[in-house]
C-alpha positions in Angstrom: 7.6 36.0 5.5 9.2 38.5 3.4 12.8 38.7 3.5 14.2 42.3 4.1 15.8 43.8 1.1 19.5 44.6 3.0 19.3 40.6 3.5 19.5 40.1 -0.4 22.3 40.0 -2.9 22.9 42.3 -5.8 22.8 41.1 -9.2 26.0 41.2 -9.9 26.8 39.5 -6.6 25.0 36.9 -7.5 26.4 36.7 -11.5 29.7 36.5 -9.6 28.7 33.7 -7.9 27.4 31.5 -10.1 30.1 32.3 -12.6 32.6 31.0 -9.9 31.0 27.6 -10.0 31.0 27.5 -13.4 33.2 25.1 -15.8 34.1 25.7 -19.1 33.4 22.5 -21.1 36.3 20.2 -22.6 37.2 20.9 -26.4 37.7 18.3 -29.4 38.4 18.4 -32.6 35.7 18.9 -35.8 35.6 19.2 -39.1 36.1 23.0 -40.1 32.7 22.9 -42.1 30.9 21.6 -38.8 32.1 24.2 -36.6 29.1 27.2 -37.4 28.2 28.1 -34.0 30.8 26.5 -31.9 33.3 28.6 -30.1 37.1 28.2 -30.4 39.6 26.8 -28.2 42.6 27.4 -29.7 44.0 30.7 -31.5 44.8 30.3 -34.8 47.7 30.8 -36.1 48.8 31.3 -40.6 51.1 29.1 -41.7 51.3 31.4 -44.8 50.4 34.9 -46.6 46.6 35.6 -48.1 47.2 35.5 -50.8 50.0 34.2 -51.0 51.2 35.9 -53.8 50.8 39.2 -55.6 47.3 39.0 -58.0 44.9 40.9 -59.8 41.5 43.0 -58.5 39.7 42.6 -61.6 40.0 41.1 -65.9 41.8 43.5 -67.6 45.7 43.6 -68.7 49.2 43.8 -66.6 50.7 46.8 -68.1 53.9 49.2 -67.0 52.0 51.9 -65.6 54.9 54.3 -67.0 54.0 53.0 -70.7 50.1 54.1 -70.3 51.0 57.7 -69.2 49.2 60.4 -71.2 46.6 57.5 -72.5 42.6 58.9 -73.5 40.0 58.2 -74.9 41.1 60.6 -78.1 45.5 59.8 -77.5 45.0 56.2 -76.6 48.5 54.4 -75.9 48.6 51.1 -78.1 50.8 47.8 -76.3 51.9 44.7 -77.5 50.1 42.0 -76.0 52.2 39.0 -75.5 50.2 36.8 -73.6 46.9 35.6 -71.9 47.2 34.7 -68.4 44.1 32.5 -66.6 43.7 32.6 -62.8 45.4 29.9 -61.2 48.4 29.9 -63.5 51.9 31.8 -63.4 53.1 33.6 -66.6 56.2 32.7 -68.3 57.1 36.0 -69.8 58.0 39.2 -68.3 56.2 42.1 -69.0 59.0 44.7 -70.9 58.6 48.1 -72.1 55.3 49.1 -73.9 54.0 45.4 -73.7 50.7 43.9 -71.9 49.5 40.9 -70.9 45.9 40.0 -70.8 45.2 38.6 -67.1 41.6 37.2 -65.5 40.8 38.1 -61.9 43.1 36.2 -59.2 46.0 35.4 -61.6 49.8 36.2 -60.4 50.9 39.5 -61.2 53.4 38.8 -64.2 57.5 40.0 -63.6 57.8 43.4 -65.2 54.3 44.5 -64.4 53.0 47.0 -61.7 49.8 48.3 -62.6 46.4 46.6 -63.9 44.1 48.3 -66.7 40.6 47.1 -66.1 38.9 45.6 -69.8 36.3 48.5 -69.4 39.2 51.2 -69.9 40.5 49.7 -73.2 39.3 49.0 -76.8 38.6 45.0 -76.2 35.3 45.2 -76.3 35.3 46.9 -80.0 38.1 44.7 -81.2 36.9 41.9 -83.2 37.9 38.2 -81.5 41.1 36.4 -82.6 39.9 32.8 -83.7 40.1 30.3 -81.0 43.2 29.7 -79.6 45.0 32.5 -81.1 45.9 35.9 -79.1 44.9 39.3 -79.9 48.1 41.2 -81.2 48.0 44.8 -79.8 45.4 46.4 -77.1 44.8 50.3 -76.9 44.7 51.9 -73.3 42.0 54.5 -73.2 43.2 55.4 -69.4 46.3 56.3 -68.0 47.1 53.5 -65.2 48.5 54.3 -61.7 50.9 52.2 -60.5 49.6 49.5 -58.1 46.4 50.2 -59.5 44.0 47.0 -59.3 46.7 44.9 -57.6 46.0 42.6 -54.6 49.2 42.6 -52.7 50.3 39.4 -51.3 49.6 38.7 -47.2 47.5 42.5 -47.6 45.0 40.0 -45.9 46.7 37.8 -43.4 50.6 37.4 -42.9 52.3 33.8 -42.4 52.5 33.5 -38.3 49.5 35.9 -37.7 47.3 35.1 -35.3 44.2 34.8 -37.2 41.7 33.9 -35.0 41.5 34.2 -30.8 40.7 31.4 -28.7 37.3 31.9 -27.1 36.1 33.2 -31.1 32.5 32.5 -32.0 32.6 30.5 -35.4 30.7 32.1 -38.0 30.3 31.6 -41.7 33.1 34.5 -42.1 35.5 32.7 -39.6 35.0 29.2 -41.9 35.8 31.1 -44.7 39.3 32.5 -42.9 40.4 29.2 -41.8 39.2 27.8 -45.3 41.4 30.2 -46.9 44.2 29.0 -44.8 44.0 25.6 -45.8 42.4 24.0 -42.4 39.5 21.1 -42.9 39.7 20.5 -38.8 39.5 22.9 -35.5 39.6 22.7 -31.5 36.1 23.6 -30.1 34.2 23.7 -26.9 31.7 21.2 -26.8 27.8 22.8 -26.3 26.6 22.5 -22.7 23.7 20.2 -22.3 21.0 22.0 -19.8 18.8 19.8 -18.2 15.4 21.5 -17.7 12.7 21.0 -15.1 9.5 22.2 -14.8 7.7 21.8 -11.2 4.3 22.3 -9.9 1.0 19.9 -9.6 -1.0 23.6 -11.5 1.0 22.9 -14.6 0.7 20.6 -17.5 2.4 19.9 -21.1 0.7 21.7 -24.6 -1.5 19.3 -25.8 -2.1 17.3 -22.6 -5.6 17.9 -20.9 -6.1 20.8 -18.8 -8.5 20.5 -15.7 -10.0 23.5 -14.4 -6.9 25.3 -11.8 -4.3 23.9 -14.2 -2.6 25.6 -17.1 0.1 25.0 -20.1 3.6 24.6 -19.0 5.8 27.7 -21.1 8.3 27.6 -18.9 9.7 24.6 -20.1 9.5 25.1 -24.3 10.6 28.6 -23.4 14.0 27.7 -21.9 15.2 25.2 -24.4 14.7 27.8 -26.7 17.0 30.1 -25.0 19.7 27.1 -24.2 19.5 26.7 -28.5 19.8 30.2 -29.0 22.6 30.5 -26.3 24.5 27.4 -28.1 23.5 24.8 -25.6 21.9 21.6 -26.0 18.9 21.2 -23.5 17.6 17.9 -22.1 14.0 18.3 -21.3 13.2 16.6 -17.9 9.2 17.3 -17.7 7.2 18.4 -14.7 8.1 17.2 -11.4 5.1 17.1 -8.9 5.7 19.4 -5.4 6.8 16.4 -3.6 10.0 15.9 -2.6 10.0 12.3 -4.2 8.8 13.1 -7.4 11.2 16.5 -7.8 14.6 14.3 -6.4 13.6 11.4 -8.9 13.5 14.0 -11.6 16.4 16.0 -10.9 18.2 12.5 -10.7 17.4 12.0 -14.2 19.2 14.9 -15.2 22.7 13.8 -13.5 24.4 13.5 -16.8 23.9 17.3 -18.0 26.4 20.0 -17.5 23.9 22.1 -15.6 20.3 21.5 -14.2 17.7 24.8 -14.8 14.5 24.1 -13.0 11.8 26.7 -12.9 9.5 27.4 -10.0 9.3 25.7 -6.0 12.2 28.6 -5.1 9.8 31.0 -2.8 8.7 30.6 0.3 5.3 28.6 0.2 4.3 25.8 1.9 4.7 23.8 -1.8 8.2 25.4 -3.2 10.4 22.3 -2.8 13.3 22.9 -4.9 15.1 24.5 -2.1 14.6 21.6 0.4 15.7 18.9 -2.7 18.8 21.3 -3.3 19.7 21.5 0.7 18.9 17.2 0.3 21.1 16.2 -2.6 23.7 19.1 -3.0 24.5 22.9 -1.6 22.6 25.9 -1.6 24.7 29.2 -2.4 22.3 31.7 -2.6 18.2 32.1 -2.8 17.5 35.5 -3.1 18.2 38.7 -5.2 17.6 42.1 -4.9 15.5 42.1 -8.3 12.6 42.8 -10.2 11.4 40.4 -11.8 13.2 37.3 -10.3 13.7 38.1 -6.5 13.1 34.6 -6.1 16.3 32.8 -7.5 18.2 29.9 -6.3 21.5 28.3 -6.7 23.4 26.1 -5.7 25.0 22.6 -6.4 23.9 18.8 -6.3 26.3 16.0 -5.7 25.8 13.1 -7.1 26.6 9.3 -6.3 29.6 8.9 -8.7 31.7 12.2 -7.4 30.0 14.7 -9.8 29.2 17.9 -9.0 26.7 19.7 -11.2 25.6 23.7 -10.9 22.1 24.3 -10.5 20.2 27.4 -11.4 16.6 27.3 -9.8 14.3 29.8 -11.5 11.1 31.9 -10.6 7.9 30.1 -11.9 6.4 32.8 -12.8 7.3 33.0 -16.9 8.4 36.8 -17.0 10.3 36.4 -14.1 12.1 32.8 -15.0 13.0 34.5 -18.7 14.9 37.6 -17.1 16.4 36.0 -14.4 17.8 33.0 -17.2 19.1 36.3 -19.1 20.7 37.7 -16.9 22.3 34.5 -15.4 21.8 31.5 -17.1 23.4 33.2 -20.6 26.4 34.4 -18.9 26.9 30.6 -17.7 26.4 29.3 -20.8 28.8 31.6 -22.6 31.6 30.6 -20.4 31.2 27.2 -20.5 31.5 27.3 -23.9 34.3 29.4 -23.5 33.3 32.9 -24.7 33.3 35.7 -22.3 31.4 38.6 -24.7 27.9 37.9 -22.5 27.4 41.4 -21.5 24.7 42.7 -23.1 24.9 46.4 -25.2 23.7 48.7 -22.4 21.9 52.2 -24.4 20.8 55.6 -22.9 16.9 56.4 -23.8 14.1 58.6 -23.2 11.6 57.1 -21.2 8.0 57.3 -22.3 6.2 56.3 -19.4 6.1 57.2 -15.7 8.1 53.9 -14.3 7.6 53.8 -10.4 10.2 51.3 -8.4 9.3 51.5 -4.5 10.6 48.6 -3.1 13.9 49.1 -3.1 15.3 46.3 -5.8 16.9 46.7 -9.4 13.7 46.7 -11.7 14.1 45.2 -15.3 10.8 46.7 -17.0 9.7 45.5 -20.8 10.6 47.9 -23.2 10.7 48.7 -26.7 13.6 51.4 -27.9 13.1 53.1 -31.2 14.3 56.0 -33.2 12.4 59.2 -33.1 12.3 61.6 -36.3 15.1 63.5 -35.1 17.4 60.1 -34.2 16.8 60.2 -30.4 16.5 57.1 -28.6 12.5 56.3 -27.1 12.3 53.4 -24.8 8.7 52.7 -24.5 7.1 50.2 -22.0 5.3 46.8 -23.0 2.1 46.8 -21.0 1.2 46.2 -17.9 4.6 44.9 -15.9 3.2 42.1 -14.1 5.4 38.7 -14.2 2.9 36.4 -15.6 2.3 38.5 -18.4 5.0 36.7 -21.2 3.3 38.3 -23.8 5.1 42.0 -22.4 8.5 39.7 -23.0 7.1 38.9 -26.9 7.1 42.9 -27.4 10.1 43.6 -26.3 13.8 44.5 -27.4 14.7 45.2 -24.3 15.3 45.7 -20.3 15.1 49.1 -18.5 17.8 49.4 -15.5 16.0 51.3 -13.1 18.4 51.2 -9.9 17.3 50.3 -6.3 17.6 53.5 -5.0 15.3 55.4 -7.8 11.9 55.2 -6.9 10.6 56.5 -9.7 11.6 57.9 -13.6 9.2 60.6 -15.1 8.4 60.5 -18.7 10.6 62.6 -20.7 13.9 61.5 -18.3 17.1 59.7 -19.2 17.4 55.6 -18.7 19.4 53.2 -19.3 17.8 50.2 -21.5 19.4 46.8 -21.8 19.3 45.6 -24.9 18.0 42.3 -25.8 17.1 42.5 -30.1 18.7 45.6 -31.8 18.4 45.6 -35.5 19.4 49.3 -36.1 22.4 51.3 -35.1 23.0 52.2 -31.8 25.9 54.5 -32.0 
């Protein structure tokens, strides 16, 4: 039996849902250089100014920018140079009227100076060198210096009791360097979700295992804990649970310690698909069906285990096309939030369809694309291949997911669509 499209949910319904029922994990406290990848869950706030104190751009020398007026190559302006200042160091002297001081990148601006002449616009490099440990007397200024010019002004980066960093922040190599520069060694972060992952069906087996004739390789699986990795979860491979109810329940049980059990396949309505009887056994059913293509076919719900623990469970479409779209479009947006980031939504980009794209039975249809720039800049969303769900390879090709709403029942090539976006390397906008 076929259920009747008015009898399904939407897909956002049914994001909504499962978002509902979904925890954000508990947060501890790692080292800073540890943290790539993790998500924040505290904001950050300065306890001081970057940097902390005014400092030089570039090598050169602190001048008075008043004194180098009217300086060229031909009229250079000759100063006193009355000291040699290294980064990391605060000069003694003040900088007085037609003086310099020669300063390396990073160093404190000296008292009296407001203006930096790089080495490049003055005659060091044709000077001969003092002897070790001596100082250069004088230093011509081929270039009249603005004031301010070359200076790093202090907090111009971050002021003390800024909020540097949001809670809910995905750490990135830049965001170690902020809270480096700030002095921190150790953060608050969500800890990664582990996803327990099942595979079910007596047709599939594992790469590398035997294959009798009527069986074939499990993707499903492999496929999955690639996308928890790349999602920042941790995934627990269960295996392949036969299509018996004792085999699948002993499985699942297995997985009772993960944040969230992902099983693929046994959600339909054949005589075999399990999952849904298992789910009703140990747990709740929300939802089974929604109005989507691929991945009508989608169950969830929650088990209940022994201890008091309830865990979400997200029942996939066996089919591989359909069990990758549907963990996209739901399975991402629970992971993000249970690491505590809510940026799951996906760029969504207007593009001239290619192809005739027909849609006729009334459900949102998520075709294969690929999206790329004509000669003239204009967005081309080309299809995949052939759209059926067992053809993964039409997932390989593509960057990303037409939205072709229920009530179209077809797009003409040359029309207006929108594309989600799942890979973009080149600007969108």
């Amino acid at each position: 039996m076929t259920l009747p499209v008015s009898q399904m949910i939407s897909v956002e319904e049914a994001r909504d849902r499962i978002l509902q029922l979904i925890d954000r994990m508990p947060s501890y406290l790692t080292p800073v250089d540890e943290a790539l990848g993790q998500v924040l869950a505290n904001q950050v706030i300065a306890p001081f100014d970057i940097p902390p104190l005014d400092n030089t751009a570039m090598d050169g020398y602190a001048v008075r920018a008043s004194d180098t007026q009217g300086a060229d190559t031909h009229h250079p302006v000759r100063l006193k140079v009355i000291a040699d200042l290294a980064a990391g160091y605060i000069a003694e002297q003040e900088v007085g009227n037609n003086e310099a001081i020669r300063i390396m990148t990073g160093a404190a601006i000296p008292k009296g100076a407001d203006a930096i002449v790089p080495f490049e616009e003055t005659d060091e490099q044709s000077q001969k060198l003092p002897e070790k440990g001596k100082l250069q007397t004088h230093v011509n200024i081929l270039k009249a210096a603005e004031k301010d010019a070359n200076i790093r002004f202090r907090g111009e980066d971050i002021r003390e009791k800024q909020t540097v960093l949001e809670a809910g922040r995905m750490i990135r190599a830049s965001e170690i360097g902020v809270l480096a520069s700030i002095g921190l060694t150790k953060i608050e972060i969500f800890r990664k979700p582990v996803i327990a992952i099942l595979s079910t069906g007596d047709e599939i087996v594992t790469p590398g295992e035997k294959r009798n004739p009527g069986q074939i390789y499990d993707a499903n699986t492999q496929m999955l804990a690639a996308l928890v990795k790349q999602f920042g979860g941790i995934p627990l491979v269960l295996g392949i649970a036969k299509d018996t109810v004792d085999d699948l329940t002993l499985k699942l049980r297995s997985g009772f310690n993960a944040d969230m059990i992902v099983t693929s396949a046994g959600v339909s309505r054949g005589d075999f698909d399990v999952v849904k009887d298992v789910l009703a056994n140990e747990g709740t059913i929300d939802f089974w069906t929604v109005r989507m293509k691929p991945g009508k076919p989608l169950a969830f719900g929650t088990f209940h285990t022994s201890t008091g623990k309830t865990i979400p469970h997200l029942g996939l479409p066996g089919n591989p096309v359909s069990s990758m779209v549907a963990f996209e479009l739901f399975g991402r947006p629970a992971l993000y939030k249970m690491q505590g980031r809510s940026d799951w939504e996906r760029p969504v980009i207007q593009a001239i369809t290619q192809d005739k794209i027909v849609n006729t039975d009334g459900r949102r249809f998520f075709a294969r694309c690929i999206v790329s720039e004509d000669a003239n800049g204009t967005l081309i969303a080309s299809l995949t291949g052939p759209q059926g769900s067992g053809i993964l390879t039409s997932m390989s090709a593509a960057n990303g997911l037409t939205i072709i709403p229920e009530e179209t029942p077809q797009v003409e090539p040359g029309e207006h669509i929108n594309v989600m976006m799942l890979d973009w390397e080149q600007k969108l906008f």
